[in-house]
Each structure stands twice: as structure tokens, then as C-alpha cells.
C-alpha positions in Angstrom: 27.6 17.5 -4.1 25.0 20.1 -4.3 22.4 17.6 -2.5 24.8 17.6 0.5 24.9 21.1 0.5 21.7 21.7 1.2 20.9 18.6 2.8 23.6 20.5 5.9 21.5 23.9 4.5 18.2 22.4 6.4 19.4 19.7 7.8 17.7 16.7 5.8 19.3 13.6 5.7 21.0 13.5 2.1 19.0 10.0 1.0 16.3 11.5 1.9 16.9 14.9 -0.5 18.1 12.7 -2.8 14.7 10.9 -3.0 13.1 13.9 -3.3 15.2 15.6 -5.7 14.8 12.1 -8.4 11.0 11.7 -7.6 10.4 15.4 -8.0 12.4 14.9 -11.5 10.6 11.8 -12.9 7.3 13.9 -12.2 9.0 17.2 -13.7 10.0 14.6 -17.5 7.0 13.4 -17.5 6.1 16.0 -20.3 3.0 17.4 -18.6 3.4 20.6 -17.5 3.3 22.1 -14.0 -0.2 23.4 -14.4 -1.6 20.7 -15.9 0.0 18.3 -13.4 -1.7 21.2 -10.7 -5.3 20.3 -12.5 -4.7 16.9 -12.4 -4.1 17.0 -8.9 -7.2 18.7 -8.6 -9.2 16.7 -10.3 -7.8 13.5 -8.6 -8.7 15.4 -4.7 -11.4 16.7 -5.8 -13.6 14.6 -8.6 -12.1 11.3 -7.7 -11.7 12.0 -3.8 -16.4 12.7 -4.3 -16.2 8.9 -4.5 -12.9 7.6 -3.3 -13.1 9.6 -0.3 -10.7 13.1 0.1 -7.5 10.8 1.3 -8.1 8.1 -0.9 -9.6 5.9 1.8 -12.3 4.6 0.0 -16.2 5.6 0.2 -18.6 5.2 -2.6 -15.6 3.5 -5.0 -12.8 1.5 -3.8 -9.8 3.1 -1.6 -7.2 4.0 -4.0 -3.8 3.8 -1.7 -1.2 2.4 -2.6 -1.4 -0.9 -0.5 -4.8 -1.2 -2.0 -2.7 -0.8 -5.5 0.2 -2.4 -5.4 -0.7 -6.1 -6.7 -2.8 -3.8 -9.9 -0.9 -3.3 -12.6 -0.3 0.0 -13.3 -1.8 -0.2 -17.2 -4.5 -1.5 -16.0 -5.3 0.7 -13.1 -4.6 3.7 -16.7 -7.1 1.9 -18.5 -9.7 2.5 -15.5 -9.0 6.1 -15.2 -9.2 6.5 -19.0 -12.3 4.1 -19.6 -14.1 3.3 -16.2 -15.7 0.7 -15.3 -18.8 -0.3 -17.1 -21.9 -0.8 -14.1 -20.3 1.2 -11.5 -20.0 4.7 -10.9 -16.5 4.8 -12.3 -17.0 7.2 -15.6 -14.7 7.1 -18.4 -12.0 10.4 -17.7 -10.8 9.8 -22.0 -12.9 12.8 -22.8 -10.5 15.2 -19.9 -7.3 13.5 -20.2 -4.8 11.9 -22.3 -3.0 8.4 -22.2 0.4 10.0 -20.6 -1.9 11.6 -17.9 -3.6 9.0 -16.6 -0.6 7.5 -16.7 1.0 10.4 -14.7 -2.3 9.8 -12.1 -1.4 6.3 -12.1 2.1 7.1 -10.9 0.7 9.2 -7.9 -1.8 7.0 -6.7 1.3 4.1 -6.6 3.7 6.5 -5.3 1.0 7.5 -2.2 1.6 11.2 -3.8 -2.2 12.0 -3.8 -3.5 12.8 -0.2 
């Protein structure tokens, strides 16, 4: 009820808020707080984007969309995050972030949630 409420409020089509509201929740449970989620998204535009290029098109390393994703499984794509990739550029982020957040940075890169 309350999605439809203000879905008429502004005007957005209710599957659309409704998509919102759930994606905006799975990010919210994920049990990384707001500021740290805010960091992360930093670091993803700002370290990763140095080599990935600033909307993930690719550059220096690979382009990190979600088309270019989607065949990757995500614990794999974790694992890269967390331990690079030995004779490329890629460093090892374990040092800066946990399991659950590269996780979390996994999810946004899937979801197309990083540019």
C-alpha cells in the first residue's frame, strides 16, 4: 500500500518503486553500514575506475559492466577484488576490505550500480 502511495505522490510507476524500494533494502541488510558502503563506493569510482576507466568501461584493466560480468561468477569475480590477479596490475584489496565487502562490491558491479 504505502509503495502506491507514493508511487501517485511522484508519479513513478509502482514496479518500478517497488524495485527500488527491495534493491535499496538488500543493499541496506547487507550489514555494512551506510558510510562504509559510501567509502566503498569511493573507492570502486575512484581507485578501481584509475584502471577500469571512471564508468567502468574498461582502460588499463578490463571493463567491469555488467554484460562484461554476467557469465563470471560472482565468488570468483570476490576472490579478484580480495586477492588480484597475480602479473597484472590488479592488487590484492584483502588488506582494505573484508570478505562481506567485496562481496557487497561484487553485487554493484552485477547490479550496474557503480557508474
Amino acid at each position: 500500500m504505502t509503495v502506491l502511495i507514493w508511487s501517485a505522490l511522484f508519479r513513478i510507476n509502482p514496479i518500478l518503486m517497488l524495485g527500488l524500494i527491495l534493491s535499496a533494502s538488500a543493499f541496506a541488510d547487507s550489514g555494512i553500514s551506510i558510510d562504509r558502503q559510501q567509502e566503498l563506493r569511493n573507492l570502486l569510482i575512484q581507485d578501481c575506475g584509475s584502471c577500469h576507466g571512471l564508468k567502468m568501461k574498461g582502460g588499463l584493466g578490463p571493463a567491469l559492466l555488467p554484460s562484461a560480468l554476467a557469465k563470471k561468477p560472482a565468488e570468483m569475480i570476490s576472490n579478484i577484488i580480495l586477492d588480484g590477479r597475480p602479473g597484472t596490475a590488479m592488487p590484492a584489496w584483502r588488506p582494505l576490505i573484508s570478505p562481506e565487502e567485496a562481496q557487497w562490491l561484487t553485487a554493484l558491479l552485477l547490479r550496474g550500480s557503480a557508474q
